[in-house]
N, C-alpha and C positions, 0 to 999 in steps of 0.2 A: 504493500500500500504506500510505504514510504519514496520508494523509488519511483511508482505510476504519480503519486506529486510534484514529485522534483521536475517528469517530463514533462507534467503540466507548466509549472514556471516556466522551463527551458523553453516549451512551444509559444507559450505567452510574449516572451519576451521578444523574442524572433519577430515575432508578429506586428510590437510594438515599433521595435527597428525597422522592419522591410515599410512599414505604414508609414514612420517618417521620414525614410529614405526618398518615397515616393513624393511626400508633399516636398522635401526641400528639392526634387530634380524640379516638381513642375513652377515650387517660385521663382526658380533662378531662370530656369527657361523662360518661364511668363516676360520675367523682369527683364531676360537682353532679346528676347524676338518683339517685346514690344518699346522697345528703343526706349526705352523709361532710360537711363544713361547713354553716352556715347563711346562708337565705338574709341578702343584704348584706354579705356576708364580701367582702372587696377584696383582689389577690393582683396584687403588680405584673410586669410582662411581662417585667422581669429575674429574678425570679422563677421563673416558668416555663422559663427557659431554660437555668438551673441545673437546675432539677427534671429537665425533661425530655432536655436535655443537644441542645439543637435549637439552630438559628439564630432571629435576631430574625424574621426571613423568615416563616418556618415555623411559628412561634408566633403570629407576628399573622395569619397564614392560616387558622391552626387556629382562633382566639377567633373569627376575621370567622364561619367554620359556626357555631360556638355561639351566635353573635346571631342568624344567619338563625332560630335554632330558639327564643327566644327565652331562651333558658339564661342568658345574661349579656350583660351593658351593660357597653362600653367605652368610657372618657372619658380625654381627654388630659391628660396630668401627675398623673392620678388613678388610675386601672388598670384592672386589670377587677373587674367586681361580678358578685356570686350573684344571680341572682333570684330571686325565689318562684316555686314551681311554678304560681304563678293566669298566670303571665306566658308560661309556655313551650309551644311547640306540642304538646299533648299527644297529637296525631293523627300527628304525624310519624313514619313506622315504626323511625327509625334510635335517638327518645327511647322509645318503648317497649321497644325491645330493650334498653335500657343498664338501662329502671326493671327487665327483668326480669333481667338479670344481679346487680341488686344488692341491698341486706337489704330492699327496697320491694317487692320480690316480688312479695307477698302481695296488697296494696292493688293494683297495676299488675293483677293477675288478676282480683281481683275487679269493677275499673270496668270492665275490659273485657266481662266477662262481663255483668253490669248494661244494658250495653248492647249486647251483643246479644240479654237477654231481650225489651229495647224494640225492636231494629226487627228482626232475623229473621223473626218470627211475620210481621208486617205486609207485610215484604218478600214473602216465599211467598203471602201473598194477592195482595197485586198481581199475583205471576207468574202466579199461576191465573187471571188474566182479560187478561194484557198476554202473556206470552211464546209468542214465535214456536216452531212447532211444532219447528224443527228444535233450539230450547234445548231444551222440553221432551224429547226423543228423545233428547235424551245426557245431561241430566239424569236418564234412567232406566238408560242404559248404565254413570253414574259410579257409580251407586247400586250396581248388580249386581257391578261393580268391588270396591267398599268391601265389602260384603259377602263378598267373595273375599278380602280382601288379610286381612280381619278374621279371618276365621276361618282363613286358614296365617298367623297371625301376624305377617304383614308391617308391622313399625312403620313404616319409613320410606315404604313403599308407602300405605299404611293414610293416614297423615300429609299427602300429595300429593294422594291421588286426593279426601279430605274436605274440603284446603283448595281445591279446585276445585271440587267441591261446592257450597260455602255460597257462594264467588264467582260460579259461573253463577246461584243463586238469586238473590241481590242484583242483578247486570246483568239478570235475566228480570223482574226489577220491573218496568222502565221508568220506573224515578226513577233519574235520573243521581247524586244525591247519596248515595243507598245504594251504586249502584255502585262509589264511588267509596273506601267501606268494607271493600273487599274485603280490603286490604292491610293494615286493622287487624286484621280476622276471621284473616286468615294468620297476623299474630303472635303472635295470642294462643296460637292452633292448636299453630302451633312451640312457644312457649315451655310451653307445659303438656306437648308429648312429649320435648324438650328434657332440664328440671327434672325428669321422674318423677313430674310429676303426673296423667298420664294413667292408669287401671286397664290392667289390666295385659295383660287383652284385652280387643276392645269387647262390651259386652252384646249378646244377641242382642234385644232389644228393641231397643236403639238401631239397630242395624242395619236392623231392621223398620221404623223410624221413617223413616229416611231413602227408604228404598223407601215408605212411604205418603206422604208430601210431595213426592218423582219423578210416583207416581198417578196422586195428586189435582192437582200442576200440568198434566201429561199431558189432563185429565181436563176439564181449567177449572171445579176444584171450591175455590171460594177458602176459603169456611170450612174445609175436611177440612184444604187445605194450611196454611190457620193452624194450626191444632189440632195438626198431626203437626211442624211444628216447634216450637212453644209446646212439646210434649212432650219435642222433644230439647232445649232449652235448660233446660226443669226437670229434667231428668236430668243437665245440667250441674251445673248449681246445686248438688243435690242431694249430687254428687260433690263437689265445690270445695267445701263446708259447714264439713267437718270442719277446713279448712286454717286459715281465719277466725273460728272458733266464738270461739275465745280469744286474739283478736290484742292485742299491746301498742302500748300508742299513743303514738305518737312524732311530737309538733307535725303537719303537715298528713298524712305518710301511717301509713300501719299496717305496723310490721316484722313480722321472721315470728321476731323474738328479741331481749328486751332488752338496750339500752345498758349495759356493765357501768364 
């Protein structure tokens, strides 16, 4: 009985650490993806453990993920440093979630979209001459899905069934490096029904769009499936417009509200 206690502590405590492990990765992250200091700013490790009220352990666990993602450079007897955003993984799903929780918003929306105008369109052609029949067949099945969730309002359903959508697109290319996009397409996805940037139900255009892109890959019709995504990503665009029309610019990215 004695020792099944002890492994309770042990389990406990573990628990207690990996828990704050986690919140000091996400404030430190929070704090340099959303430009809250500039880059080259140096902040010593004592520091942080004031701040974050953590052990030395914990702290220098947390800065090691901020390097992996290139967010900050740590030097001995020197601290840690900001980096510039030209340095940091801007692909990594866990640095897009933090730009979209923060006043970067705006700019984190609109790169991403930017680039899915570049490769969606071209991905859907590829799939119209490369994907296996059995993609295409549930590529029409998500479609009629979406269509469904769209119209009884199902945000969170609505939100699932489109980000598997654009990821079956991307994997029916048959370029692995698209495929492997799939996880940015997710976040953008999320963070726009997230934030309340999504309208408020999908157009039925859009809708329609998605089912002729299903089609035309069905169909191994590459130009139709360009065309029917090229359409839904400029009906992105078109949406997101209004967010960016009049953004203030602040050093590398674009807030969604000036510095006061």
């Amino acid at each position: 009985m004695s020792e099944d206690r002890n492994d309770e502590r042990v389990d406990a405590s573990e628990t207690v650490t990996s828990g704050l492990h986690a919140r000091v990765v996400d404030a430190l992250g929070l704090w340099v993806c959303g430009q809250e200091v500039p880059a080259g700013t140096v902040m010593k490790i004592e520091e942080m453990e004031r701040e974050y009220k953590a052990s030395r352990s914990v702290v220098r666990e947390a800065v090691r993920v901020l390097e992996s993602m290139g967010l900050v450079a740590s030097r001995r007897r020197v601290g840690v440093r900001v980096c510039p955003p030209s340095d940091w993984n801007l692909f990594d799903p866990q640095v897009i979630r933090w730009r979209l929780a923060s006043r970067t918003r705006v700019t984190q929306l609109r790169s991403l979209t930017e680039l899915r105008v570049a490769i969606e369109p071209e991905a859907a052609r590829l799939a119209a001459i490369r994907s296996p029949l059995t993609n295409a067949s549930d590529l029409m099945g998500l479609a009629g899905q979406l269509w469904a969730a769209g119209e009884g309002g199902d945000g969170e359903l609505f939100l699932d069934l489109d980000t598997r959508f654009h990821a079956l697109v991307l994997a029916s290319s048959g370029n692995e490096m698209f495929a492997k996009l799939s996880s940015v397409v997710g976040e953008v996805l999320a963070g726009r029904t997230h934030y309340g940037l999504m309208p408020n139900s999908p157009h039925a255009e859009a809708l329609q769009l998605h089912v002729d892109v299903a089609s035309a890959i069905q169909r191994g019709a590459p130009e139709a499936a360009q065309g029917a995504m090229f359409a839904i990503m400029k009906r992105t665009m078109d949406e997101m417009a209004k967010i960016w029309e009049s953004p203030v610019q602040t050093g590398d990215f674009i807030a969604t509200e000036p510095h006061i």
